[in-house]
PDB file of N, CA, C and O in Angstrom:
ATOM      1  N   UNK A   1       0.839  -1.172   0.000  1.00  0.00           N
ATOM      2  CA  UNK A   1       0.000   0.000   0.000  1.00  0.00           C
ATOM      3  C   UNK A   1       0.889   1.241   0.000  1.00  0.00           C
ATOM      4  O   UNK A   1       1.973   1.102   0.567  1.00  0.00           O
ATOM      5  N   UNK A   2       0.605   2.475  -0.560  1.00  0.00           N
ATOM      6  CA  UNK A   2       1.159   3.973  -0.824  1.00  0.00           C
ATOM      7  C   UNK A   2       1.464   4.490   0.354  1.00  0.00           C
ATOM      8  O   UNK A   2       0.560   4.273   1.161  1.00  0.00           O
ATOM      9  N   UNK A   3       2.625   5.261   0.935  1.00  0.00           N
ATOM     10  CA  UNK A   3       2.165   5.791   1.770  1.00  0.00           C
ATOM     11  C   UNK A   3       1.302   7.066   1.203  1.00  0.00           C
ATOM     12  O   UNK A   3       1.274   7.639   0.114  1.00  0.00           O
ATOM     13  N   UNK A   4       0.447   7.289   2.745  1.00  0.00           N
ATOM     14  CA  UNK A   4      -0.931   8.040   2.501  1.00  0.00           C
ATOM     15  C   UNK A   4      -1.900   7.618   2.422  1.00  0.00           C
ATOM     16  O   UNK A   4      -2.808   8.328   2.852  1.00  0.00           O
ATOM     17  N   UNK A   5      -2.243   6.380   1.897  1.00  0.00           N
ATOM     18  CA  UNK A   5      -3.585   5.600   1.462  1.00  0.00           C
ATOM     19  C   UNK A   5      -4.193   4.997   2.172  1.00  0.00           C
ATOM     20  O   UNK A   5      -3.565   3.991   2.500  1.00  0.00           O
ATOM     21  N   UNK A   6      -5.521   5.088   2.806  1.00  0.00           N
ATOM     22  CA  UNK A   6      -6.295   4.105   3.798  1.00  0.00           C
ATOM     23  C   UNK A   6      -6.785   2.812   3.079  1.00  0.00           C
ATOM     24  O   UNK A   6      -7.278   2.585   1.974  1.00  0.00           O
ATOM     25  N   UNK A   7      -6.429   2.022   4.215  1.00  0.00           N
ATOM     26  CA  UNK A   7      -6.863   0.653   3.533  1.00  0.00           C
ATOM     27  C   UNK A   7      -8.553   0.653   3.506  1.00  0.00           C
ATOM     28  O   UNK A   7      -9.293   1.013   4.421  1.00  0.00           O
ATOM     29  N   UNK A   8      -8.824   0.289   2.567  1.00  0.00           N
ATOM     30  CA  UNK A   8     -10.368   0.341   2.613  1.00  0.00           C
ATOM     31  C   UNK A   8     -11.462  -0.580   2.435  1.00  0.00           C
ATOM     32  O   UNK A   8     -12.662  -0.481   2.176  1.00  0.00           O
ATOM     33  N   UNK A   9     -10.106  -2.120   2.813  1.00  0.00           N
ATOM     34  CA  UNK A   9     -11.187  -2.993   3.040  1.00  0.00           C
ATOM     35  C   UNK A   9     -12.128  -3.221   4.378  1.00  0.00           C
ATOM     36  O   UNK A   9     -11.992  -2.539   5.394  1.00  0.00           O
ATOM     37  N   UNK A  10     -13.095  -4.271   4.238  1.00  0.00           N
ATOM     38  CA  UNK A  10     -14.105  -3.968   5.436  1.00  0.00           C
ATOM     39  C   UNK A  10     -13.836  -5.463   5.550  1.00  0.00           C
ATOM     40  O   UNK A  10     -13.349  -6.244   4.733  1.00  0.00           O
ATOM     41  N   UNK A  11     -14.507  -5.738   7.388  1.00  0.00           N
ATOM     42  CA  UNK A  11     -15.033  -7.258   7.508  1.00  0.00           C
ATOM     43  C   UNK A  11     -16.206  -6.910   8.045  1.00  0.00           C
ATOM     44  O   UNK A  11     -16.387  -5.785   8.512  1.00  0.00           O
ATOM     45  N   UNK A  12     -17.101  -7.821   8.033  1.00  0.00           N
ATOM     46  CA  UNK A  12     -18.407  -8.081   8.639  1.00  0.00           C
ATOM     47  C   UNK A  12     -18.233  -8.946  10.108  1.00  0.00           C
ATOM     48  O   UNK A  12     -17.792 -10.075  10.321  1.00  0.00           O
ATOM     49  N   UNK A  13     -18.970  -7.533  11.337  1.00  0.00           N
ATOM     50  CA  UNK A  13     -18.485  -8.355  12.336  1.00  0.00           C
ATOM     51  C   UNK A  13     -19.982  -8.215  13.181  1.00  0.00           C
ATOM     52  O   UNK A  13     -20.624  -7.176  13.334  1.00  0.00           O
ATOM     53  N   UNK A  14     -20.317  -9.534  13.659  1.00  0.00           N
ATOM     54  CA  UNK A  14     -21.589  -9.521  14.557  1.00  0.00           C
ATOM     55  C   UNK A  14     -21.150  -9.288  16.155  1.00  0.00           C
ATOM     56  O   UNK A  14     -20.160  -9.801  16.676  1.00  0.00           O
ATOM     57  N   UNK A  15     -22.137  -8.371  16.839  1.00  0.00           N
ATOM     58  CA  UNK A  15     -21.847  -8.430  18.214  1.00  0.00           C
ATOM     59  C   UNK A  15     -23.306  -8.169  18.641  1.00  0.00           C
ATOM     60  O   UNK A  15     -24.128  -7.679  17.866  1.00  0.00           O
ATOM     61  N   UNK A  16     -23.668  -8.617  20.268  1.00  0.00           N
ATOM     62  CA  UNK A  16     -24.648  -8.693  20.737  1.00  0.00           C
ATOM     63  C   UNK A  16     -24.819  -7.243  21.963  1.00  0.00           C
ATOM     64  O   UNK A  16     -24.181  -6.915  22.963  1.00  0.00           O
ATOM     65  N   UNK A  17     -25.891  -6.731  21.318  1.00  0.00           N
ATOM     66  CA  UNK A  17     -25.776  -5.414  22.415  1.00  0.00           C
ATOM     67  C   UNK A  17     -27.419  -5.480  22.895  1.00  0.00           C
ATOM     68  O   UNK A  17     -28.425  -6.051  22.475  1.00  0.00           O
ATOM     69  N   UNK A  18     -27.078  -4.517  24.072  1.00  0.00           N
ATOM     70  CA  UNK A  18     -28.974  -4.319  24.507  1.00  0.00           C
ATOM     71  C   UNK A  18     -29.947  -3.381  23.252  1.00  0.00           C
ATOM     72  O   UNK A  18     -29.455  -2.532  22.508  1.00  0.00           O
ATOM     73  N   UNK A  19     -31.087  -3.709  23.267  1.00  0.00           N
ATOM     74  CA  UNK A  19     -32.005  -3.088  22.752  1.00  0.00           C
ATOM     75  C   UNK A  19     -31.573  -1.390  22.743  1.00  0.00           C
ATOM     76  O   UNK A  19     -31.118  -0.778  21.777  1.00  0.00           O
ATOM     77  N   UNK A  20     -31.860  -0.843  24.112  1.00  0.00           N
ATOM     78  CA  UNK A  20     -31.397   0.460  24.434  1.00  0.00           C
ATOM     79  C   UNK A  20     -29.960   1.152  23.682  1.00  0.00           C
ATOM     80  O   UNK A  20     -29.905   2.259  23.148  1.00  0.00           O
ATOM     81  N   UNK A  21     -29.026   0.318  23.794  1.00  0.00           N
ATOM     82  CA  UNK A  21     -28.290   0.709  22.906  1.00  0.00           C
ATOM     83  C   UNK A  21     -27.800   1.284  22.060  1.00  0.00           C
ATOM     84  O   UNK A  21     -27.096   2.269  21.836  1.00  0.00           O
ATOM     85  N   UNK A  22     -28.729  -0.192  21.199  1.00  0.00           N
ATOM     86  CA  UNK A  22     -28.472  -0.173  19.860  1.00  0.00           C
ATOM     87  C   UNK A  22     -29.410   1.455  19.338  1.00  0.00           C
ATOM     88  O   UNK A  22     -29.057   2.289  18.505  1.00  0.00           O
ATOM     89  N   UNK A  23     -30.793   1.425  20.299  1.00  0.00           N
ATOM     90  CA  UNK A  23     -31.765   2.922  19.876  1.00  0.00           C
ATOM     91  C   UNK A  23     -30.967   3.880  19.404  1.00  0.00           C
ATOM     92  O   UNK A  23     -30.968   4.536  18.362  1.00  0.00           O
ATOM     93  N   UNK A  24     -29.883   3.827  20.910  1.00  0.00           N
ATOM     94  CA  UNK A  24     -28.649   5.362  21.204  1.00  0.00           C
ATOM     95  C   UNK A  24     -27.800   5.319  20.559  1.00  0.00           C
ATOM     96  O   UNK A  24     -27.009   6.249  20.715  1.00  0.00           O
ATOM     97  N   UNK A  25     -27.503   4.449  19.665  1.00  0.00           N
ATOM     98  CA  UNK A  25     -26.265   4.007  18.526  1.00  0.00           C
ATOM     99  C   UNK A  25     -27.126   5.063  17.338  1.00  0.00           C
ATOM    100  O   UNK A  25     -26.876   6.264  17.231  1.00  0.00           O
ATOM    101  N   UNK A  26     -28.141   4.346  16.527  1.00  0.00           N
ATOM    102  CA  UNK A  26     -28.689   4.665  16.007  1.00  0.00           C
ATOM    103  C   UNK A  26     -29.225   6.003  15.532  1.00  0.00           C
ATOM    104  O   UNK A  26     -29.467   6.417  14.398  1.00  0.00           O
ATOM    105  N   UNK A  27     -29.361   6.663  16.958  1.00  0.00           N
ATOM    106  CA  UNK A  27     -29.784   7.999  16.998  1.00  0.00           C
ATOM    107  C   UNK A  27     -28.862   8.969  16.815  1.00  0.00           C
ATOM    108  O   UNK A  27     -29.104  10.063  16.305  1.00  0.00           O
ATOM    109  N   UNK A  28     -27.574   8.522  17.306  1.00  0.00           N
ATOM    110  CA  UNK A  28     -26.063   9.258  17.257  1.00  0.00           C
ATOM    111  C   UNK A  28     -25.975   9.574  15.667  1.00  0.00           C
ATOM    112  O   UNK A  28     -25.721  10.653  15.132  1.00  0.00           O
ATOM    113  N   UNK A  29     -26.216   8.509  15.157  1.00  0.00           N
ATOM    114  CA  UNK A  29     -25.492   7.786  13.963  1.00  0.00           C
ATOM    115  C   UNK A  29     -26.382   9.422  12.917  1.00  0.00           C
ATOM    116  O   UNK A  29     -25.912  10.412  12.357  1.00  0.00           O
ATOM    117  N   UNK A  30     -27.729   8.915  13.125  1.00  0.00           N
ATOM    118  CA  UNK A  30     -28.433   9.519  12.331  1.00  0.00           C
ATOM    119  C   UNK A  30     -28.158  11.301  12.575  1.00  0.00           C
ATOM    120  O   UNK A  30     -28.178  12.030  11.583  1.00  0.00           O
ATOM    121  N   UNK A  31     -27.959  11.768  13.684  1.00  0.00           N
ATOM    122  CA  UNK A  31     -27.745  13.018  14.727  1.00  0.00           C
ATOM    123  C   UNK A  31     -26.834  13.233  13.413  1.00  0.00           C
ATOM    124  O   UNK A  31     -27.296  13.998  12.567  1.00  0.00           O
ATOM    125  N   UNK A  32     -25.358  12.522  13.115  1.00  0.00           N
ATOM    126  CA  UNK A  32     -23.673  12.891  12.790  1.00  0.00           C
ATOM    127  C   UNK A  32     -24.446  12.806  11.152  1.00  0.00           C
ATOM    128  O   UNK A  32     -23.683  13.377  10.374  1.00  0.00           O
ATOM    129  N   UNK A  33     -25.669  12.292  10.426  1.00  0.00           N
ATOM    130  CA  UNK A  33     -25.990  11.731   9.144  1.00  0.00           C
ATOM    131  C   UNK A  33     -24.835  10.794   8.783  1.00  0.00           C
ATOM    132  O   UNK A  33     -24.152  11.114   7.810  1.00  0.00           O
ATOM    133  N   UNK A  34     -24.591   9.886   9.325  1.00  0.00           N
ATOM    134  CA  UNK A  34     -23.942   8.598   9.110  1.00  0.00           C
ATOM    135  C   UNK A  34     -25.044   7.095   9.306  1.00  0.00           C
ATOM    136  O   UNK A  34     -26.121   6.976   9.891  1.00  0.00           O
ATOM    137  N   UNK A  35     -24.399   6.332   8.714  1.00  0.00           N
ATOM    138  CA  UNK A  35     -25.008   5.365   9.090  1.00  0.00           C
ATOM    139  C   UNK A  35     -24.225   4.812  10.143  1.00  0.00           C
ATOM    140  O   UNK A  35     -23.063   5.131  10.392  1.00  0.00           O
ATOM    141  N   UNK A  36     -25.394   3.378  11.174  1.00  0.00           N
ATOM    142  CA  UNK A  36     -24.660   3.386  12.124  1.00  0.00           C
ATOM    143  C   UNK A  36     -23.800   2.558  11.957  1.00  0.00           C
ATOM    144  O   UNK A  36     -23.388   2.335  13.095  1.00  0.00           O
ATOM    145  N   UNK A  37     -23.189   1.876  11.188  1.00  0.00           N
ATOM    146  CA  UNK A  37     -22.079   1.272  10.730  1.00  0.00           C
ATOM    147  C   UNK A  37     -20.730   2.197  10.600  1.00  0.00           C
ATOM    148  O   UNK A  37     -19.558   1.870  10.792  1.00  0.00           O
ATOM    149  N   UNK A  38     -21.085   3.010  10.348  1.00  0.00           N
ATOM    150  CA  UNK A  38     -20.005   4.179   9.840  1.00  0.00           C
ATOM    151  C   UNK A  38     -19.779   4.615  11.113  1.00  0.00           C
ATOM    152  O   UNK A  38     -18.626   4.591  11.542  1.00  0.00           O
ATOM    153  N   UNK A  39     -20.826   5.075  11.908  1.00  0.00           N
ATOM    154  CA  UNK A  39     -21.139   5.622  13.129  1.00  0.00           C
ATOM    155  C   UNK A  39     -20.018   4.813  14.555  1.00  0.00           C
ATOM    156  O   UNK A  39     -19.213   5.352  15.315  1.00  0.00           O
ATOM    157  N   UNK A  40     -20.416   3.469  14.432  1.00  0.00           N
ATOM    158  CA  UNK A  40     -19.779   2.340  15.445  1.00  0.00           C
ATOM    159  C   UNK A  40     -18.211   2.720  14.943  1.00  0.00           C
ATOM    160  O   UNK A  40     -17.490   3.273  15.774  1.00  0.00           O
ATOM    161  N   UNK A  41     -17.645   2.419  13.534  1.00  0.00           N
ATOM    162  CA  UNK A  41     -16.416   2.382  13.450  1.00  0.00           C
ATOM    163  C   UNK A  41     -15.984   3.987  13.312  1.00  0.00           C
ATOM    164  O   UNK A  41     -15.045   4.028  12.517  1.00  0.00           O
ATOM    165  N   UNK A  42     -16.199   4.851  13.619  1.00  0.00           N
ATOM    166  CA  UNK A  42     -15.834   6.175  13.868  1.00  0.00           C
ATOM    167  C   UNK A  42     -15.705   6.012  15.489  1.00  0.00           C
ATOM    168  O   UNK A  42     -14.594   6.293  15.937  1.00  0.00           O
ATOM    169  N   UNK A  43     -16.550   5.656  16.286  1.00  0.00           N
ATOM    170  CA  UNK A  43     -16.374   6.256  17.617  1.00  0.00           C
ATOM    171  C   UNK A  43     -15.680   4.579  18.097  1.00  0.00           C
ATOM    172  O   UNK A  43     -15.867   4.462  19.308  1.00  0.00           O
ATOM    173  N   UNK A  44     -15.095   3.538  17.627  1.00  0.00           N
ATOM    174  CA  UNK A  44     -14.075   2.238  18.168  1.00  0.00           C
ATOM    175  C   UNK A  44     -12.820   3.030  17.460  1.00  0.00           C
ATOM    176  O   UNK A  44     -11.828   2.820  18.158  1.00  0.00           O
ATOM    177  N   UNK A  45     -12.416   4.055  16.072  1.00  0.00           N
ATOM    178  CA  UNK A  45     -11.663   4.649  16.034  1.00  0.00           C
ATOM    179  C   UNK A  45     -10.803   5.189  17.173  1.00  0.00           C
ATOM    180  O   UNK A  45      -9.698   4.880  17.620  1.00  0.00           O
ATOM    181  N   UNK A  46     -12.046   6.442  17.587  1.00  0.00           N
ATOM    182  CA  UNK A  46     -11.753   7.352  17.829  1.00  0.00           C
ATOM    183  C   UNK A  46     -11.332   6.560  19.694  1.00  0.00           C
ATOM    184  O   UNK A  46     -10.611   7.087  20.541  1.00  0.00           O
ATOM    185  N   UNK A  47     -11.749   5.809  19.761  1.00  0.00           N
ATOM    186  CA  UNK A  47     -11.418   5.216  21.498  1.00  0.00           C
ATOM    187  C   UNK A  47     -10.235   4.380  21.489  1.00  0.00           C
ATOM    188  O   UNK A  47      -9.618   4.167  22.532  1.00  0.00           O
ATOM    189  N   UNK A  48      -9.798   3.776  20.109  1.00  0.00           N
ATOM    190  CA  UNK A  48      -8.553   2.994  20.174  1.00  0.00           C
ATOM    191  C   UNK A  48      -7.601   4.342  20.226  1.00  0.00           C
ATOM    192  O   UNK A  48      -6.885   4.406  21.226  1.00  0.00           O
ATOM    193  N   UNK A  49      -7.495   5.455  19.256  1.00  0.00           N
ATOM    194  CA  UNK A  49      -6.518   6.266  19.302  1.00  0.00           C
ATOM    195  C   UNK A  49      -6.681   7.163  20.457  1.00  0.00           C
ATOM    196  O   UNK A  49      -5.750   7.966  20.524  1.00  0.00           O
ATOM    197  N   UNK A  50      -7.630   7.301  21.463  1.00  0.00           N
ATOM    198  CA  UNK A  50      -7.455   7.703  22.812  1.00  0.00           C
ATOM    199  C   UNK A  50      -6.081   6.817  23.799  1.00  0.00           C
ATOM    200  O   UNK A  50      -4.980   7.218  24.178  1.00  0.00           O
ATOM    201  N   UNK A  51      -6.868   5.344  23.969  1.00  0.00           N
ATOM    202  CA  UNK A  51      -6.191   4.641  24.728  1.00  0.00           C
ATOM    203  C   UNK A  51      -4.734   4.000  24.280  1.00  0.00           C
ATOM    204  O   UNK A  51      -4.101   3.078  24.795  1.00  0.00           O
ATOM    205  N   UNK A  52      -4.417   4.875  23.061  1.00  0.00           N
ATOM    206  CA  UNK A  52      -2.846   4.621  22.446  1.00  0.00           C
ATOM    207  C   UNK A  52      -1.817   5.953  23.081  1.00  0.00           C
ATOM    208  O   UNK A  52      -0.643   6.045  23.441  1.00  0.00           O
ATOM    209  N   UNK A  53      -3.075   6.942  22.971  1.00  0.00           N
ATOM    210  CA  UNK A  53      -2.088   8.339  23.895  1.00  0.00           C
ATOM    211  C   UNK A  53      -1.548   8.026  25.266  1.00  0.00           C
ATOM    212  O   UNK A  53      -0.563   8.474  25.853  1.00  0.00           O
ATOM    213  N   UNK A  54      -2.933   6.671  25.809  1.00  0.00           N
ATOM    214  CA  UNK A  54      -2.426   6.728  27.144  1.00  0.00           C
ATOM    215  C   UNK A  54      -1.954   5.574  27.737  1.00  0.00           C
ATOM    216  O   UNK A  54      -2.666   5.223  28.678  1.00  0.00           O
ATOM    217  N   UNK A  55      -0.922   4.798  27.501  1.00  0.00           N
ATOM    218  CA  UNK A  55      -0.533   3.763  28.065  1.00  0.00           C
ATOM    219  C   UNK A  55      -0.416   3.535  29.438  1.00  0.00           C
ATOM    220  O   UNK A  55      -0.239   2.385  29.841  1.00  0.00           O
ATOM    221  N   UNK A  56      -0.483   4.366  30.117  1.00  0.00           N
ATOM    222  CA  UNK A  56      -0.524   4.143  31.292  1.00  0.00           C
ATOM    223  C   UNK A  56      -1.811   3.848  31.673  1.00  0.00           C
ATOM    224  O   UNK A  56      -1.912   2.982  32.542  1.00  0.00           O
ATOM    225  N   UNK A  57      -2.681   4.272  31.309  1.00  0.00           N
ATOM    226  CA  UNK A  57      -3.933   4.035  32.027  1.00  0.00           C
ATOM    227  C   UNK A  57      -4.536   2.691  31.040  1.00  0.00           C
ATOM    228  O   UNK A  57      -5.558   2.188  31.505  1.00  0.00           O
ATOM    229  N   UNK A  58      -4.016   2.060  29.735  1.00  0.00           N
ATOM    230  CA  UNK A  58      -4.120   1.147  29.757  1.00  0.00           C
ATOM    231  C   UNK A  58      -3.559  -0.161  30.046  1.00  0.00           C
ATOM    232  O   UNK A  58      -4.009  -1.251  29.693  1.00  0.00           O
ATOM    233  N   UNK A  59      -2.476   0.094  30.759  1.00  0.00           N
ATOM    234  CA  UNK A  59      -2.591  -0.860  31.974  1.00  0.00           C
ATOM    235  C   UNK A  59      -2.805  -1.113  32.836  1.00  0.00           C
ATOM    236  O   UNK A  59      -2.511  -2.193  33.349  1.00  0.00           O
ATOM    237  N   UNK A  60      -3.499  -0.076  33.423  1.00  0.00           N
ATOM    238  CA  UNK A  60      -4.340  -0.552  34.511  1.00  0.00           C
ATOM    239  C   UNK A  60      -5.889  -1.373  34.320  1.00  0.00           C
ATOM    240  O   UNK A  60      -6.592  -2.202  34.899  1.00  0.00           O
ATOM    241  N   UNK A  61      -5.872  -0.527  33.104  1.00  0.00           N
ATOM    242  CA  UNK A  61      -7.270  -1.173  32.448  1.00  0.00           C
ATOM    243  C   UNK A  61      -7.453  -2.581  32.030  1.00  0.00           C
ATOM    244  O   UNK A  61      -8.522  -3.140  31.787  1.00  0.00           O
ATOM    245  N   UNK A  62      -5.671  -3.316  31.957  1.00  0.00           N
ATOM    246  CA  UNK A  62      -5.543  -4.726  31.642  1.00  0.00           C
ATOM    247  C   UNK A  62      -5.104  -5.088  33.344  1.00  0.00           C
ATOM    248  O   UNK A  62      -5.161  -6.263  33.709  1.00  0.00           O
ATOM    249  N   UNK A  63      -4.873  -4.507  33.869  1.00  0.00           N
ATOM    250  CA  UNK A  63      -4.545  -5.125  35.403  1.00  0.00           C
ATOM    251  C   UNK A  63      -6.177  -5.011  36.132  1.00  0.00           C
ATOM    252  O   UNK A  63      -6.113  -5.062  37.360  1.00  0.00           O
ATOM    253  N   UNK A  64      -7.173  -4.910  35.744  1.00  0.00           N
ATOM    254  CA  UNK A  64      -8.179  -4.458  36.483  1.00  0.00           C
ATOM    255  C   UNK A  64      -8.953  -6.264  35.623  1.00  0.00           C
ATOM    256  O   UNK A  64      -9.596  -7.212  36.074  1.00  0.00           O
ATOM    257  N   UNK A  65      -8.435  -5.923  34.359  1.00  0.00           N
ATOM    258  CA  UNK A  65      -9.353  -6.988  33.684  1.00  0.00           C
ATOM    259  C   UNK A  65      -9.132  -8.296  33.953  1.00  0.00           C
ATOM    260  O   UNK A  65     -10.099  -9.053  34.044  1.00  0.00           O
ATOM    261  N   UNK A  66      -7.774  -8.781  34.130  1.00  0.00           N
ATOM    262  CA  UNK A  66      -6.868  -9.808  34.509  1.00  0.00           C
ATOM    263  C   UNK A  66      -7.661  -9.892  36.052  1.00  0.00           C
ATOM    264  O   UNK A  66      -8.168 -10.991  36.275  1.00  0.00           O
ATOM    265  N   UNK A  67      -7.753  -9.289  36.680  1.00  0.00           N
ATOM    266  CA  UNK A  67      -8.531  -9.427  38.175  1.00  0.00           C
ATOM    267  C   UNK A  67      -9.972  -9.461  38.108  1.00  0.00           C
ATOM    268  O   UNK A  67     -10.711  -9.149  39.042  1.00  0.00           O
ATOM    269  N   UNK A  68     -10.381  -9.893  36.851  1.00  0.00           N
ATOM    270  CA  UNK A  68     -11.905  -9.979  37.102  1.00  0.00           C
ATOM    271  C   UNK A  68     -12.717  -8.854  37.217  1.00  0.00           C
ATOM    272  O   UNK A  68     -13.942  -8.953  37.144  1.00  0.00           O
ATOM    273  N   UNK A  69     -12.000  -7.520  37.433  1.00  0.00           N
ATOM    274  CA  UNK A  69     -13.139  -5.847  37.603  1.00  0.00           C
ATOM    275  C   UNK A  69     -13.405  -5.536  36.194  1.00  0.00           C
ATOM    276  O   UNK A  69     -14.157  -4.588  35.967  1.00  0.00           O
ATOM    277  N   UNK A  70     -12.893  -6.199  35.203  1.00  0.00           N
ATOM    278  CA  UNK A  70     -13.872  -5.244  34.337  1.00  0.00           C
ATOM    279  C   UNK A  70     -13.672  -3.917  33.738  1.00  0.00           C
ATOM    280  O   UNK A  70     -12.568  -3.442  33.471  1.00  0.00           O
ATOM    281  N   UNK A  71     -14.818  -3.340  33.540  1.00  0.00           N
ATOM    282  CA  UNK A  71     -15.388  -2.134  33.745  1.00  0.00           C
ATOM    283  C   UNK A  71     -15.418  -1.296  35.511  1.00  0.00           C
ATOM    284  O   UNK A  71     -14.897  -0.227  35.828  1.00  0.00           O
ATOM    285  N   UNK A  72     -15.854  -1.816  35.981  1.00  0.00           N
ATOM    286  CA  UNK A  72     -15.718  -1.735  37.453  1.00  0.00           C
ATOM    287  C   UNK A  72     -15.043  -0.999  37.923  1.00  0.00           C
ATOM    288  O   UNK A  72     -13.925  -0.923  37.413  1.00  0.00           O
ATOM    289  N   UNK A  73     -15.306  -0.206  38.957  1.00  0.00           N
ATOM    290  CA  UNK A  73     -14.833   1.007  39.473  1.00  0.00           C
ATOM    291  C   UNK A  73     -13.437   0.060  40.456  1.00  0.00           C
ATOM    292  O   UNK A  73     -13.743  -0.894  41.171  1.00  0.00           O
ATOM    293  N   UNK A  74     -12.285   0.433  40.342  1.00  0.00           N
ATOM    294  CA  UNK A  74     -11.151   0.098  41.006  1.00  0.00           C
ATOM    295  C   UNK A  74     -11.371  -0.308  42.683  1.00  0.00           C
ATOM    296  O   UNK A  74     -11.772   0.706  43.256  1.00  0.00           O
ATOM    297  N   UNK A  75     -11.246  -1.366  43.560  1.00  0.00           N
ATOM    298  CA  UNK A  75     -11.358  -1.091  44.999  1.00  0.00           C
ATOM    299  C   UNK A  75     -10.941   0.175  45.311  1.00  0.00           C
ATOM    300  O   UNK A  75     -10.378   0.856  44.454  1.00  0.00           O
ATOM    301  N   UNK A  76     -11.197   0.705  46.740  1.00  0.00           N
ATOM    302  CA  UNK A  76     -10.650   1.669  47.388  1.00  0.00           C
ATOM    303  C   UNK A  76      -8.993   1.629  47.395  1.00  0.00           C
ATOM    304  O   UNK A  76      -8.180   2.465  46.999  1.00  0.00           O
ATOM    305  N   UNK A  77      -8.829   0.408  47.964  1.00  0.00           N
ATOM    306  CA  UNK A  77      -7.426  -0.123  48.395  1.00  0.00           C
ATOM    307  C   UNK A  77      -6.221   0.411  46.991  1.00  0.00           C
ATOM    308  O   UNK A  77      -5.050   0.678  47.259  1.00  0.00           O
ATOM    309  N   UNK A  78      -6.544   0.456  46.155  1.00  0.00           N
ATOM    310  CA  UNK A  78      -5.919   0.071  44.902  1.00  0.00           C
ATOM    311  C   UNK A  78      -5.832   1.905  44.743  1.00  0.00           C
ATOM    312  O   UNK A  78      -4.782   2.458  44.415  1.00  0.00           O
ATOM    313  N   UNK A  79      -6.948   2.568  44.999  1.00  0.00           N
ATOM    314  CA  UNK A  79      -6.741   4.128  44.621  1.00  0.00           C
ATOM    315  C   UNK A  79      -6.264   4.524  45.712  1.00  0.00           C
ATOM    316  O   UNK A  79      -5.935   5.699  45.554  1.00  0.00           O
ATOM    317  N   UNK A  80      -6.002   4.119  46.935  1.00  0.00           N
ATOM    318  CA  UNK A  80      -5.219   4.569  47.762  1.00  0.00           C
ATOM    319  C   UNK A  80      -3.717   4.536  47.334  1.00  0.00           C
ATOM    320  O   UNK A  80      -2.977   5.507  47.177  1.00  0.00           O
ATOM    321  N   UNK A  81      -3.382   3.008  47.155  1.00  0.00           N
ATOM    322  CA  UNK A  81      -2.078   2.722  46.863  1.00  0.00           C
ATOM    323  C   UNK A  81      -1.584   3.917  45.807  1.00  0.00           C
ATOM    324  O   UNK A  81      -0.528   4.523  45.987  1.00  0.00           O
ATOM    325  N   UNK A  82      -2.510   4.190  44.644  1.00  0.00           N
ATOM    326  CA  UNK A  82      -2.163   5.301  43.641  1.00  0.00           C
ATOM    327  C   UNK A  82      -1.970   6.581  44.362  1.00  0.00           C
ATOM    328  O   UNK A  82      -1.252   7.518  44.012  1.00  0.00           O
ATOM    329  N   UNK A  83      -2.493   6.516  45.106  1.00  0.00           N
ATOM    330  CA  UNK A  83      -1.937   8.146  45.995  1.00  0.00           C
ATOM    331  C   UNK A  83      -1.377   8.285  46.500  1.00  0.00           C
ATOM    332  O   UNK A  83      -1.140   9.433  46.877  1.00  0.00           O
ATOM    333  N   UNK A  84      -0.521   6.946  47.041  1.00  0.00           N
ATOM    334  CA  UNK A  84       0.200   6.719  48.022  1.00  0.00           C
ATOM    335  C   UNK A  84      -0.177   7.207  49.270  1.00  0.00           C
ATOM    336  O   UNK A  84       0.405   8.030  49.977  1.00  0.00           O
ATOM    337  N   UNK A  85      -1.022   6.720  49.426  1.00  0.00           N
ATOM    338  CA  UNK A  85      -2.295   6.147  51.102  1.00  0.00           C
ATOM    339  C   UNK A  85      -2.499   5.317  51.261  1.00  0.00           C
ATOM    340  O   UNK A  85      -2.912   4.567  50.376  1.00  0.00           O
ATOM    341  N   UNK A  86      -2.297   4.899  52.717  1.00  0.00           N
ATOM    342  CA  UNK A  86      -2.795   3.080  53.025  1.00  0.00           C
ATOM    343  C   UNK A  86      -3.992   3.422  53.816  1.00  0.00           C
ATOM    344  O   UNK A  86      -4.180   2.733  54.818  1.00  0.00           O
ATOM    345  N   UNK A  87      -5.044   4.592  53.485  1.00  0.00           N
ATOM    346  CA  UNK A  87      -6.235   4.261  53.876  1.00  0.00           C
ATOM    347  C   UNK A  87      -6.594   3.334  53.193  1.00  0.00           C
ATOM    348  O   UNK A  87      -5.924   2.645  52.424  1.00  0.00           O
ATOM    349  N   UNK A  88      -8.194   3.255  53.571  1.00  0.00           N
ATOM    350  CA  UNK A  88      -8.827   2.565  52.697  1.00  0.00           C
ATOM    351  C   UNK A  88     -10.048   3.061  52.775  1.00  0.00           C
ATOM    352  O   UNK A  88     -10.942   2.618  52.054  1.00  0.00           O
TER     353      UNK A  88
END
């Protein structure tokens, strides 16, 4: 490929979301006049090249996941340690 040139092939990918969602996907989509296809891969863009600025905070985001939290708000214990506080 050139440099400069976006690759512009596609894959077809299924994922399972809530009803509600998908409404608020939809509505975005239509809000920006995109479709929501266009819509989904604009804003998984725009969140991969966030969490590339910040490596630090994505490892915590893989040390949180590796422990089973998820999404999940961090224990206390763990944002103490970040402040260097042994409250809790």
């Amino acid at each position: 490929m050139q440099e400069g040139t976006e690759d512009l092939t596609r894959i077809v990918m299924s994922i399972r979301i809530r009803p509600d969602i998908k409404q608020e996907i939809q509505e975005l989509a239509k809000a920006d006049r995109r479709t929501t296809s266009s819509y989904i891969e604009m804003v998984l863009e725009s969140h991969i090249r966030e969490l590339k600025k910040k490596p630090a905070a994505k490892q915590d985001d893989e040390e949180n996941a590796s422990e089973g939290q998820g999404d999940a708000d961090p224990p206390k214990e763990k944002i103490s340690k970040r402040r260097g506080k042994n409250e809790k």
